[in-house]
Structure formats: structure tokens, C-alpha cells
ZAMARGU-4260 file (C-alpha; in steps of 0.2 Angstrom, whole numbers, plus 5000, padded with zeros to 4 digits):
<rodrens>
0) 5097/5095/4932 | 5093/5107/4946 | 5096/5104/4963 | 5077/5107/4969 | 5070/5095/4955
5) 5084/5083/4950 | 5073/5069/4944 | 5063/5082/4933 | 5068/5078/4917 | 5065/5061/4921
10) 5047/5050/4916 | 5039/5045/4935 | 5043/5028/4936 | 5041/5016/4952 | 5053/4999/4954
15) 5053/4985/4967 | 5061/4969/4967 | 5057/4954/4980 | 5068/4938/4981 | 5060/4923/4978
20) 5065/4914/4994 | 5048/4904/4999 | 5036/4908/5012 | 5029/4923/5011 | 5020/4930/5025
25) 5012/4945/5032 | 5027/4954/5034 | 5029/4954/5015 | 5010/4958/5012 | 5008/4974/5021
30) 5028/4981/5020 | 5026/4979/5001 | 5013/4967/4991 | 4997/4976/4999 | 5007/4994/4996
35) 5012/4987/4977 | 4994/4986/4973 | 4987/5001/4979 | 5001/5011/4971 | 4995/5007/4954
40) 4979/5019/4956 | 4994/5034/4957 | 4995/5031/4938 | 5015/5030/4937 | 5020/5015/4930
45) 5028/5002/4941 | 5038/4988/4938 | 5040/4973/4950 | 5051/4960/4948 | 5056/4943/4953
50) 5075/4944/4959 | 5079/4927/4955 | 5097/4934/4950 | 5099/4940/4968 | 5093/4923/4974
55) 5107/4914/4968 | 5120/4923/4979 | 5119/4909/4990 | 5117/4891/4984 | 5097/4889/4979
60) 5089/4873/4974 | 5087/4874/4956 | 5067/4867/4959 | 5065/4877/4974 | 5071/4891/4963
65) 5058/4888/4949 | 5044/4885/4961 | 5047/4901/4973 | 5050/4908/4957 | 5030/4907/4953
70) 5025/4907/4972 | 5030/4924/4973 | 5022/4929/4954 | 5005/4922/4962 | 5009/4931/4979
75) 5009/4946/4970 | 4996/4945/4957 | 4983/4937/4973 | 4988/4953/4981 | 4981/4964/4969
80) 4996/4967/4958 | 4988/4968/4939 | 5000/4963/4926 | 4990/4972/4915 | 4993/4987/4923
85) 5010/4985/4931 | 5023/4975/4923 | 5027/4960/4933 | 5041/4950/4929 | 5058/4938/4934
90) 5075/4947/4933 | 5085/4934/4924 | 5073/4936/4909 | 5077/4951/4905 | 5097/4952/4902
95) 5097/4969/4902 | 5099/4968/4922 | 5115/4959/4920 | 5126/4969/4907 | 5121/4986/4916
100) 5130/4978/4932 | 5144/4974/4923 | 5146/4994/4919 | 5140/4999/4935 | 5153/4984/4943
105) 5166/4997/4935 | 5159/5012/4941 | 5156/5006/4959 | 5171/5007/4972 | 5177/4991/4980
110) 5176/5002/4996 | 5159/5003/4995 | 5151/4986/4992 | 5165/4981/5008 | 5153/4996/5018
115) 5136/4988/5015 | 5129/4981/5031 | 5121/4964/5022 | 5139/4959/5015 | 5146/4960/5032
120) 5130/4950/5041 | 5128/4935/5028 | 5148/4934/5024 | 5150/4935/5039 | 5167/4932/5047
125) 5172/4916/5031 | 5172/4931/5019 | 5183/4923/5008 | 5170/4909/5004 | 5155/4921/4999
130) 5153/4920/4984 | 5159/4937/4971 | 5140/4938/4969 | 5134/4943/4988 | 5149/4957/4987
135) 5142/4964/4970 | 5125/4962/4976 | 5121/4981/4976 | 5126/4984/4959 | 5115/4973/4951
140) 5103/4982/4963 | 5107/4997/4957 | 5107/4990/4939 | 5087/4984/4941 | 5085/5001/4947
145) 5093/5010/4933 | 5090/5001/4918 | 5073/5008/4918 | 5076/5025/4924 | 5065/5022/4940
150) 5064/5037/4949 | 5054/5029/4966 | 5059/5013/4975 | 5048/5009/4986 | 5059/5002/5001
155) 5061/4993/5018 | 5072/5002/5031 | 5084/4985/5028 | 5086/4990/5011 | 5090/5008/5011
160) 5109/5009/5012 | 5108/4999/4994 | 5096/5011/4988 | 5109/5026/4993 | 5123/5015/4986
165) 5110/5015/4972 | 5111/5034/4971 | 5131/5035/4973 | 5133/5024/4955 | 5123/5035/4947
170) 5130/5050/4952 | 5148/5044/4949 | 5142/5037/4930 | 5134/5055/4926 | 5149/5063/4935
175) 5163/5054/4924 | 5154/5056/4910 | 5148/5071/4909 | 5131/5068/4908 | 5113/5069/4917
180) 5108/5051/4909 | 5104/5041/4926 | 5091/5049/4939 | 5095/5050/4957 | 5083/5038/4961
185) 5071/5042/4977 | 5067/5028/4990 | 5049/5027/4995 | 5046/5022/5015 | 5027/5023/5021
190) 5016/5015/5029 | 5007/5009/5045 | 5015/4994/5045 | 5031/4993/5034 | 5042/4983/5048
195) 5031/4968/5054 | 5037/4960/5069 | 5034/4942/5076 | 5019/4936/5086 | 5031/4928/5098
200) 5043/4942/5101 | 5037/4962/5097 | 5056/4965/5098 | 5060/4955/5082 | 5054/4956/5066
205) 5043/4944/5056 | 5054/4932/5049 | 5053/4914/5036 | 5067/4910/5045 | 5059/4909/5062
210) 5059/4890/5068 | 5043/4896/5074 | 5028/4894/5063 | 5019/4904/5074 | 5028/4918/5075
215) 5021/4922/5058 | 5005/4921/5048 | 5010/4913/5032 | 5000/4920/5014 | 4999/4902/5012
220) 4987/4900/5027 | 4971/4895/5029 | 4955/4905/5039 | 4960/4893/5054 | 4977/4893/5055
225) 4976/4915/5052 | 4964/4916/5068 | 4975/4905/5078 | 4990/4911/5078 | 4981/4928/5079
230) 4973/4922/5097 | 4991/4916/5104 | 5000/4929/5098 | 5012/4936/5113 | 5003/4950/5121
235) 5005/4957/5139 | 4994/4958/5155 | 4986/4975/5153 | 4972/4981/5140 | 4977/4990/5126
240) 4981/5009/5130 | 4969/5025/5129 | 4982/5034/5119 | 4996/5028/5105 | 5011/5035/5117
245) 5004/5022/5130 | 5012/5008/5115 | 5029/5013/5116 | 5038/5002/5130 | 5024/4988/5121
250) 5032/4980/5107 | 5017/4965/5107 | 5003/4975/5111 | 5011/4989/5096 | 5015/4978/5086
255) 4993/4971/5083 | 4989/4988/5084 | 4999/4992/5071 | 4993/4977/5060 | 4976/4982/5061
260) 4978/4998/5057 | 4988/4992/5042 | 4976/4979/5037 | 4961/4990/5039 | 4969/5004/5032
265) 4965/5016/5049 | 4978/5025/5057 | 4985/5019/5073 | 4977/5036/5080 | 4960/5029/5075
270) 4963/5011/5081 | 4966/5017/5100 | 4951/5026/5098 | 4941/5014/5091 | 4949/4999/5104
275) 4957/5010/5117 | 4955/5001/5134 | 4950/4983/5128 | 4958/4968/5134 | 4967/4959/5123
280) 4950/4945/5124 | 4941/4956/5117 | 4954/4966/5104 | 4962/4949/5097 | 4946/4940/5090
285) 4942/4960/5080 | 4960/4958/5074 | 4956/4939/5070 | 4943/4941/5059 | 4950/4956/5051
290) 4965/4947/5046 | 4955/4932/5041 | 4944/4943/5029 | 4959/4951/5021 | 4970/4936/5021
295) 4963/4921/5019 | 4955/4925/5000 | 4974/4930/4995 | 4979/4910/5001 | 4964/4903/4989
300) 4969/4911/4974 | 4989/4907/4976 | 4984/4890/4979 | 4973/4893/4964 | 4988/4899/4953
305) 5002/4889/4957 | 4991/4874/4952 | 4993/4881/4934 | 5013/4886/4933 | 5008/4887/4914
310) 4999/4903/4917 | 5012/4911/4930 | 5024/4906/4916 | 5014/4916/4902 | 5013/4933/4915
315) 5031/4932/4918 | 5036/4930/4899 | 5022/4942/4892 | 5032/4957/4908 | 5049/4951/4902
320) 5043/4957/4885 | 5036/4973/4890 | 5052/4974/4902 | 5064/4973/4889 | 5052/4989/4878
325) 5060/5003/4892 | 5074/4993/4897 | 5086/4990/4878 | 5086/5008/4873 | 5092/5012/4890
330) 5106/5000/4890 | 5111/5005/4872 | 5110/5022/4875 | 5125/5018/4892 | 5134/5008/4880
335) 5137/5022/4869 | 5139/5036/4882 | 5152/5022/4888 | 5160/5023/4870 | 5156/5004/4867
340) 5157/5003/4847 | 5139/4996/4844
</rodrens>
């Protein structure tokens, strides 16, 4: 592979994987689901997964598992993800996943799953009771990743050491092995608005786990509850600024004008000229009713779709299947380069 083009051997294929964890919220929608949906016009496949594997790291109710499971499914499919298009599926249907980071758990170094900054903030200082799972973490990442030979990941700034982790196992397998078999897979980070931050706090970023619940608008939210928390959101005393610098030592004020623009797919440029000096009486009902018009249809149809898990269950076999099409011969394939007697 040449060092300018690395990848160019390689079919230009997009991978993303979500935990189903419950409560997705506008954070999730315009750092990924929105961006999911309008990748698929690019005509590169994409895969998007359920990580339900990831999930289990730490303890998961087995029914809260099976029903985030499908809340996420509808999430993305009312966000415009077509699983006729793209292939949308949950990680533990395709096995494929799970013996790939059994190789890669040979091919990683202990040293650098003991690196990665998410091991170290959910372990914690009780290390010795996280489970093996949360340490290996990244190489199942790596093996979602690889198994299909995805060459673009698109990826929040939280998840980009895994990603490099990601590229590091790949290199190493090709390096022992003599072989250009696993891409050096790119991470994709755009966007207006790919880190959302709380309505009560600029500084902080959109979070389920905010006691909260209006710190963040929920995809699960109606027209009235989205325009409320919209009109309370923290803001400060002056009117919104003539010019983007004027937002920089204003994480509330930033933060909506960031969500508009994301929402209304403008550029914060365009936004402050289009709002630029308007109280925040004036700029948060705007902002109201654009969130409202984009939002609240994608509440009616997840509430639509998880009142029929029959269907969610039929999408999520039917991308397993057509997972499984890219994914087997790639694992076969490792195996032998392996020198696994097949």
C-alpha cells in the first residue's frame, strides 16, 4: 500500500456503532443519527450497528437490554437511516464481531488497552472489579471495524483514541504477518454540531445521565415538552453577538447557535447574520419552532415503531444477514492468514 493512498486498494466502506443504553436525545441526533442519514446520498455503503456486545461491559438489565436494543433501531430508522440502503443491524447477531476480537485480543498489547482514557474513567480506582470486558473493550471496537474492511468511521471526539487504537491493531496484524489484509481505517469528525452541550450548563456536554431532564431534549419528546425546554434553556443577559468570535467566552449562547445551525443545516457564520443582535426573547422561540419541526416527527414514528418490536426484529435480522455477506469471508480469510487449519 503506498503511503499517500493507504486505503486505496480497499472498497469505500463507512462503519458506526451506538450502544443501546436508553434515552437518546439531541446530542445523539445531530453528532450522529442526522449525519448517518445524510451520509447514505454519498453512495458508499455504510453499516450501523447496535453494540449491544459493548453494552454488556457493565451489568445491563436483560429487558432493558432487549428494549433499548429496538429503541435505538427505531431512533435510527425515524431519523432517516434506510435499511434498504444501509445495512442496519445488532452486534451480537453477527458472530463475526466476537471471533475477530479474539485475534485482535492477541494482537493488541495489554499496555495499550491500560492507556485508553474510558478504561481508566469507568474502572475507575476498583479496577480489579471491571469486568475483563471494559479492558478489552477497544478490540472488539477494532474488530466491528475491521471485519468489514471499513475504511471511514465516523466518530465523536470521546471516541477517537479507540479509533487510533483501532488503526495500531491493524498495523500490527499486517506487520506480523506480512500482509496489506486490514485497512488503516480513517475516522470521520464534521459537523456544526458534533459535541452538544446541556441546556443547563454550556460548559457540559448533553448527557442521559443528567439528573436533569431538562438539560436535554429527549428524541422521545413531544412538540411541547421540545419548545419548553428550548424557552428555559440557560442563556445569559446580552443579545446574541454581531459576529461568531463574539461566542467564544459564551458557552449557552454558542451552544443554540450552534444547534440551529446544525438543525437548519446553515453555518454558524449564516446564523449570526441571520440572528445577530437579537435577544434571546426573540432568538429562542426561532430555535423553538425549528427544533420542534425537525424533531418532534422523529418522536411520532419511534413511538410508531417500537409499538411493533415484530418489525424492529425483522430489520435487525434481515441486516444481520446481509452483515454477515461482507463480514464471513473477511474472517475466513484472517483465519487463514492466521494459519488456523480450516
Amino acid at each position: 500500500m503506498s503511503e499517500s493512498q493507504p486505503n486505496a486498494a480497499f472498497t469505500p466502506r463507512v462503519f458506526s456503532g451506538i450502544q443501546p443504553s436508553g434515552n437518546l436525545h439531541l446530542g445523539n441526533y445531530l453528532g450522529a443519527l442526522k449525519r448517518f442519514a445524510d451520509s447514505q446520498t454519498a453512495g458508499i455503503q455504510s453499516i450501523f450497528c447496535m453494540v449491544d456486545m459493548h453494552a454488556i461491559t457493565v451489568w445491563q438489565d436483560p429487558e432493558d437490554l432487549r428494549r433499548q436494543t429496538r429503541e435505538l433501531t427505531a431512533g435510527f430508522i425515524a431519523s432517516g437511516v434506510d435499511p434498504e440502503k444501509s445495512i442496519l443491524f445488532n452486534q451480537s447477531q453477527v458472530a463475526e464481531h466476537a471471533q475477530l476480537a479474539w485475534i485482535f485480543n492477541c494482537v493488541a498489547r495489554m499496555g495499550w488497552m491500560q492507556r485508553m482514557t474510558q478504561w481508566k474513567d469507568k474502572a475507575g480506582k476498583n479496577q480489579q472489579n471491571a469486568s475483563l470486558g471494559l479492558l478489552a473493550y477497544p478490540a472488539l471496537m477494532a474488530a466491528d471495524i475491521l471485519v468489514y474492511h471499513a475504511t471511514h468511521v465516523p466518530v465523536g471526539e470521546d471516541q477517537k483514541q479507540h479509533l487510533e487504537l483501532t488503526r495500531d491493531i491493524a498495523i500490527k496484524f499486517n506487520n506480523d504477518f506480512g500482509v496489506d489484509f486490514f485497512p488503516i481505517t480513517e475516522p470521520v469528525i464534521e459537523g456544526t454540531a458534533t459535541r452538544v452541550m446541556s441546556l443547563r450548563d454550556g460548559t457540559k456536554k448533553m448527557s442521559k445521565s443528567d439528573p436533569s431532564d431538562m438539560s436535554r431534549i429527549n428524541l422521545t419528546d413531544d412538540a411541547d415538552a421540545i419548545a419548553l425546554k428550548i424557552r428555559k434553556a440557560r442563556t445569559d443577559p446580552e443579545p446574541l453577538p454581531e459576529t461568531v468570535e463574539g461566542l467564544e467566552e459564551r458557552p449557552e449562547a454558542r451552544n443554540l447557535v450552534n444547534i440551529y445551525a446544525a438543525l437548519a443545516d446553515l453555518s454558524v457564520e449564516q446564523v449570526i447574520a441571520e440572528h445577530g443582535g437579537q435577544q434571546f426573547g426573540t432568538f429562542k422561540p426561532a430555535l423553538a419552532d425549528l427544533a420542534v419541526a425537525k424533531l418532534a416527527p422523529i418522536s411520532t414514528e419511534m413511538k410508531r415503531l417500537t409499538a411493533d418490536p415484530a418489525q424492529i426484529d425483522t430489520v435487525l435480522r434481515r441486516g444481520s444477514e446481509r452483515a454477515r455477506e461482507i463480514a464471513a469471508p473477511i474472517l475466513e480469510k484472517t483465519y487463514e492468514i492466521v494459519g488456523m487449519v480450516r
